[in-house]
TIRO-2110 file (N, C-alpha, C; in Angstrom, 1 decimal):
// TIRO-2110
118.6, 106.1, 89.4, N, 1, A
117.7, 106.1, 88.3, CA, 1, A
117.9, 104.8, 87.5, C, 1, A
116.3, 104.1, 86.7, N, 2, A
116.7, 103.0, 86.2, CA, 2, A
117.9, 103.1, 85.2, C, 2, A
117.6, 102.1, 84.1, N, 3, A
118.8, 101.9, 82.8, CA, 3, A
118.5, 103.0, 82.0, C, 3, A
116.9, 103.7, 82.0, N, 4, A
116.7, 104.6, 80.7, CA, 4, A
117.2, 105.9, 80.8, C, 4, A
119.0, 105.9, 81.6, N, 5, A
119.5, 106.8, 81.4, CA, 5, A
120.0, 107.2, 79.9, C, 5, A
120.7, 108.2, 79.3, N, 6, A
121.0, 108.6, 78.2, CA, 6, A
122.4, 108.6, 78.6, C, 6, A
122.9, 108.3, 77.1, N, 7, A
124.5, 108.1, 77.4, CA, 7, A
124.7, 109.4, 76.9, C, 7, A
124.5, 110.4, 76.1, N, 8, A
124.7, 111.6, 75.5, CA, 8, A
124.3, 112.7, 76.8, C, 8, A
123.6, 112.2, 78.3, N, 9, A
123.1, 112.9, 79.3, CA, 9, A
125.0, 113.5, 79.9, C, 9, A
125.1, 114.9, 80.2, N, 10, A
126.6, 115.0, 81.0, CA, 10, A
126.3, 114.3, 82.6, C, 10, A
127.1, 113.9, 83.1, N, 11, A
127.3, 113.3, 84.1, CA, 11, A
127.2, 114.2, 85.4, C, 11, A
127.1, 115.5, 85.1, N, 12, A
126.6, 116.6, 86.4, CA, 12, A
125.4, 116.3, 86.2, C, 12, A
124.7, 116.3, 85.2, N, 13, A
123.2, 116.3, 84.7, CA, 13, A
122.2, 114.8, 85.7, C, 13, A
123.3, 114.0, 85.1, N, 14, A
122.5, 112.1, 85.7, CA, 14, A
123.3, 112.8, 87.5, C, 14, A
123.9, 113.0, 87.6, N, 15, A
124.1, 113.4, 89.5, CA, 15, A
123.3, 114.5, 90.4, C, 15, A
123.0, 115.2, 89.5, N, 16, A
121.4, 116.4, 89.9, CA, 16, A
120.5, 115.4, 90.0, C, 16, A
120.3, 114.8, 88.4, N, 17, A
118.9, 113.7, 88.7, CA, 17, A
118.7, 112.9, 89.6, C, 17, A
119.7, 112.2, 90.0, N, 18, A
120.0, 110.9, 91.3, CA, 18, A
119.8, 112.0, 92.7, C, 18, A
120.1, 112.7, 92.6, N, 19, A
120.1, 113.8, 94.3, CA, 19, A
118.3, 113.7, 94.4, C, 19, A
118.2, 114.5, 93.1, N, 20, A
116.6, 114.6, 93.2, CA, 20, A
116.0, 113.5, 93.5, C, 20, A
116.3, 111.8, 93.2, N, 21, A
115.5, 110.8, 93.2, CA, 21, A
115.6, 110.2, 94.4, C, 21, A
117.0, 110.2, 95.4, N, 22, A
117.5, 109.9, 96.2, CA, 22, A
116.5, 111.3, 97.7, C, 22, A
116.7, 112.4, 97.3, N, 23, A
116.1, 113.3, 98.2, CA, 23, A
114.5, 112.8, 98.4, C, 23, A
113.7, 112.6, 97.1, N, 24, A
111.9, 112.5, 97.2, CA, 24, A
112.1, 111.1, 98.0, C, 24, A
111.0, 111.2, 98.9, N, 25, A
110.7, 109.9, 99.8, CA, 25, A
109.1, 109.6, 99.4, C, 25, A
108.7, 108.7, 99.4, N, 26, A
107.7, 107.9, 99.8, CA, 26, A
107.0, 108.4, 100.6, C, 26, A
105.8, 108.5, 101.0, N, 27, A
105.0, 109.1, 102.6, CA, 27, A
104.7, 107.4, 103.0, C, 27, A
104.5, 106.8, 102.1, N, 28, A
104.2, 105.4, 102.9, CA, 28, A
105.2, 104.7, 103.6, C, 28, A
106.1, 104.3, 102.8, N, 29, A
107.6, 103.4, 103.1, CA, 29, A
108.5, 104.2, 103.5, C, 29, A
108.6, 105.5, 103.0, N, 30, A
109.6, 106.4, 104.2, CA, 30, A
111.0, 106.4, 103.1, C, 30, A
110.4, 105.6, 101.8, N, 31, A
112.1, 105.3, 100.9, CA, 31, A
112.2, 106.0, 100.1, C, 31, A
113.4, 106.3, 99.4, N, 32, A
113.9, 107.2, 99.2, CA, 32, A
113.5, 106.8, 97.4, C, 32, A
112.5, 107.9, 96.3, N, 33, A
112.2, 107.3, 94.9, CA, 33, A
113.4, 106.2, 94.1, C, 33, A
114.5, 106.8, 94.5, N, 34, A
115.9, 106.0, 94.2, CA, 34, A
115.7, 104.3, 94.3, C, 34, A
114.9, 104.2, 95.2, N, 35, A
114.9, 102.4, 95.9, CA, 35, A
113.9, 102.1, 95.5, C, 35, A
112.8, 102.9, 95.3, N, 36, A
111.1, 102.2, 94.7, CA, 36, A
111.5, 101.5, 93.3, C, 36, A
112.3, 101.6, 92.3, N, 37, A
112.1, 101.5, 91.1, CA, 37, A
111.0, 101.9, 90.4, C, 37, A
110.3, 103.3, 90.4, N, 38, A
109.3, 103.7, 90.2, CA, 38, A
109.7, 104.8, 89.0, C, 38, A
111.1, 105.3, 88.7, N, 39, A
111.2, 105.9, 87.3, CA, 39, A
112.1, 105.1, 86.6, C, 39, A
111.1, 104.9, 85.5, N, 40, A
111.9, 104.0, 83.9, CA, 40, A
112.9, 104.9, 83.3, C, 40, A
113.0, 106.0, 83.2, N, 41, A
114.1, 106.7, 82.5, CA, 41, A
113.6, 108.5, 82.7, C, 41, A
114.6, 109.1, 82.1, N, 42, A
114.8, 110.2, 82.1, CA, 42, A
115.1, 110.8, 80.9, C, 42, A
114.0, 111.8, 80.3, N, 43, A
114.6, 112.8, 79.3, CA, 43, A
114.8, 114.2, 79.6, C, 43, A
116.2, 114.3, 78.7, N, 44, A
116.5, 115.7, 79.0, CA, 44, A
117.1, 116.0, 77.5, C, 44, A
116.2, 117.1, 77.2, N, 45, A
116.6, 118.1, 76.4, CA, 45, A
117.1, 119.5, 76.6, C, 45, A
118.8, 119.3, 76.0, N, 46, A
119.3, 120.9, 76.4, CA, 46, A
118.7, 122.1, 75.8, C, 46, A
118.3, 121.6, 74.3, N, 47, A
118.2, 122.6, 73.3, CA, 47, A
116.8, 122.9, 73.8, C, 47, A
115.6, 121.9, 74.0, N, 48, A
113.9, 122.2, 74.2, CA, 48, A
113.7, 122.7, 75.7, C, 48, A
114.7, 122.7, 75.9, N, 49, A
115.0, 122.8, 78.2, CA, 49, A
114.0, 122.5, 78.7, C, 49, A
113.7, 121.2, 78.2, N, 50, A
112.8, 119.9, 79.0, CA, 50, A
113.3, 118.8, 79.6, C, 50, A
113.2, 118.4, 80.6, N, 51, A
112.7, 117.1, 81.6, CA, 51, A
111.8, 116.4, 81.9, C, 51, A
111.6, 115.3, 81.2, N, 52, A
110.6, 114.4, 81.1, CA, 52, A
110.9, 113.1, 81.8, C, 52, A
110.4, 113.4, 82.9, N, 53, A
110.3, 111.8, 83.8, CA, 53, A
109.4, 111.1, 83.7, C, 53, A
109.5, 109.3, 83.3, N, 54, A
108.7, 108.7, 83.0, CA, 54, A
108.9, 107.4, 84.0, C, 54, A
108.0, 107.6, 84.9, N, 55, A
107.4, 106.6, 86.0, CA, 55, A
106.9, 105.3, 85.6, C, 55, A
106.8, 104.4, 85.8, N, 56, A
105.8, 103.2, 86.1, CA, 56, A
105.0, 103.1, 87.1, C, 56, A
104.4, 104.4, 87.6, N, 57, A
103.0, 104.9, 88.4, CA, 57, A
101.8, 104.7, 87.4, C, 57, A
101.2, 103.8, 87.8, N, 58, A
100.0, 103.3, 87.0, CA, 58, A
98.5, 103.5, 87.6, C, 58, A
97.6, 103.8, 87.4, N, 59, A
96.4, 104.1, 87.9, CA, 59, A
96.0, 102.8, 88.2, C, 59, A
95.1, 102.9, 89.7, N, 60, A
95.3, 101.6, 90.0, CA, 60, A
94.1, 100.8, 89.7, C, 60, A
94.2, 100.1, 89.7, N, 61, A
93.3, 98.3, 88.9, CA, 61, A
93.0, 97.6, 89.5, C, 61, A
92.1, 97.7, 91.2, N, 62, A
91.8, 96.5, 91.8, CA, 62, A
89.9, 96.3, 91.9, C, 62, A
89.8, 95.5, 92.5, N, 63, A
88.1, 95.3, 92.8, CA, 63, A
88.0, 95.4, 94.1, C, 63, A
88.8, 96.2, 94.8, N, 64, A
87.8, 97.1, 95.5, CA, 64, A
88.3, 98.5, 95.3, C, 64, A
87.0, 99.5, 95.4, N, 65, A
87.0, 100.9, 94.8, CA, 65, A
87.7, 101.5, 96.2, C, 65, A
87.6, 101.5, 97.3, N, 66, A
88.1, 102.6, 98.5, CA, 66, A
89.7, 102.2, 98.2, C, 66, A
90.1, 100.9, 98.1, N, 67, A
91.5, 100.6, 97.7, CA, 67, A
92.0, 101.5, 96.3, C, 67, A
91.6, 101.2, 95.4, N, 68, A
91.7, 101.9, 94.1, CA, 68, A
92.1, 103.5, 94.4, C, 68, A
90.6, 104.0, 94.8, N, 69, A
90.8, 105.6, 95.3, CA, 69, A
92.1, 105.9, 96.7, C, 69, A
92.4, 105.5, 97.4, N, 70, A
93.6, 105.5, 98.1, CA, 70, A
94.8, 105.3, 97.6, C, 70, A
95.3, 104.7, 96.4, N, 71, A
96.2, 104.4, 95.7, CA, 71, A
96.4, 105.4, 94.7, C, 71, A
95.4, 105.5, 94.5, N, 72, A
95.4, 106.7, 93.5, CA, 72, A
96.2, 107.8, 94.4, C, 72, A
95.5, 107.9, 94.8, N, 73, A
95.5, 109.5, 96.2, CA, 73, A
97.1, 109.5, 96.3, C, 73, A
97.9, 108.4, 96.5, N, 74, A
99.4, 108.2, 96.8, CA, 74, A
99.7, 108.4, 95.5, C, 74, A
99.4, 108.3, 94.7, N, 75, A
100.3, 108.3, 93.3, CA, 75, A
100.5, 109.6, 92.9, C, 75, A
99.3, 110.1, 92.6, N, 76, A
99.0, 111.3, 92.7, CA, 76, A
99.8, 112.4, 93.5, C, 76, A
100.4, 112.2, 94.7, N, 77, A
100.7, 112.8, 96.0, CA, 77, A
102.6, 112.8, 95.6, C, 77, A
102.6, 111.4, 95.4, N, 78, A
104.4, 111.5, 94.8, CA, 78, A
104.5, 111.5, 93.5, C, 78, A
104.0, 111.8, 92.6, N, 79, A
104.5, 111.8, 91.3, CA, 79, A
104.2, 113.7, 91.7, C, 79, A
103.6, 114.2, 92.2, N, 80, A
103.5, 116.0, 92.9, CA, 80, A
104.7, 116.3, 93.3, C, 80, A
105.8, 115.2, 94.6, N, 81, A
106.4, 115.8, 95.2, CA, 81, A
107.6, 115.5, 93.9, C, 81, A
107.4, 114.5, 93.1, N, 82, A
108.5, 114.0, 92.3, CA, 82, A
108.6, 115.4, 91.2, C, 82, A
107.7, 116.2, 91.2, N, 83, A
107.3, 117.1, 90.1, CA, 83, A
107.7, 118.1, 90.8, C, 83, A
107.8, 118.9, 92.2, N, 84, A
108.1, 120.1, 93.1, CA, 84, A
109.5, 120.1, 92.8, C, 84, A
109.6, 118.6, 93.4, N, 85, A
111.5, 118.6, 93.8, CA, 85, A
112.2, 118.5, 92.4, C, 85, A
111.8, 118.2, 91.4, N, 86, A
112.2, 118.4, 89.9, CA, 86, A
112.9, 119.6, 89.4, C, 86, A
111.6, 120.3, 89.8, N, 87, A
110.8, 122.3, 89.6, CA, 87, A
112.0, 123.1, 90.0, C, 87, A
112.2, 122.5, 91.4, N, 88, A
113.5, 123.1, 92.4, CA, 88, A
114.6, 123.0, 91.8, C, 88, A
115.2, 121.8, 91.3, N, 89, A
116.3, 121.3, 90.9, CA, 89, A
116.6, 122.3, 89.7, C, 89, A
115.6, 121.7, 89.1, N, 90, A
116.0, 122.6, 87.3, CA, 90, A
114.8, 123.7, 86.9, C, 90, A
114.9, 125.3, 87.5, N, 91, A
114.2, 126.0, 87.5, CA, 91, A
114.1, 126.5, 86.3, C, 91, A
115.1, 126.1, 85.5, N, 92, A
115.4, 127.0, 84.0, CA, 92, A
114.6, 126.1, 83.4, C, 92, A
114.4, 124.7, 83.4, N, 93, A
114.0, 123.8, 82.5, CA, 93, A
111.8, 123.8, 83.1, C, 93, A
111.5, 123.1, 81.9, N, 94, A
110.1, 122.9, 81.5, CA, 94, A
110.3, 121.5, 82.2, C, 94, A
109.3, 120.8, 83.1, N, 95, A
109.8, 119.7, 83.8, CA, 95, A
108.3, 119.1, 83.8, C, 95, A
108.2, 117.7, 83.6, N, 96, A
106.9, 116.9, 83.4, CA, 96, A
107.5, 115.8, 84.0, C, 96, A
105.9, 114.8, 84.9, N, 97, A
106.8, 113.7, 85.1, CA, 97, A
104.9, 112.9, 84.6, C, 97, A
105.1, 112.2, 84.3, N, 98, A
104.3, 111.0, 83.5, CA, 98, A
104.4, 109.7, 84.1, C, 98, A
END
């Protein structure tokens, strides 16, 4: 997980989250989310039993449109699996990823 861990996070809590990020792979590169650098941080609220993962998955911005729509389609596709395997992890919790 990047830096935007929480130091008030318990340390079972940031090693659930790393399994989860370490388990989701890529369909393209085959890597494991842990190595993309693709989540900026992690919120977790015990009291609201929310998980809020915030990506730097950006909708994509090129001049050509079939490229754009295929990029999309991947973003789309793993910020889903990053949202399933989240779901899995922490079934008690309300879980968003952005």
């Amino acid at each position: 997980m990047s830096d935007g861990r929480s130091d008030h996070m318990e340390p079972e809590m940031i090693s659930a989250i790393d399994r989860v990020l370490a388990e989701v792979r890529d369909d393209v590169t085959g890597r494991p989310v842990s190595e993309l650098d693709i989540v900026e941080r992690v919120r977790y609220s015990r009291e609201a039993e929310t998980l809020i993962v915030f990506t730097t998955i950006d909708n994509a911005r090129t001049s050509c449109i079939a490229c754009d729509f295929m990029t999309a389609k991947l973003y789309r596709q793993l910020r889903s699996k990053l949202l399933e395997a989240f779901r899995q992890a922490f079934p008690e919790l309300t879980v968003e990823v952005q």
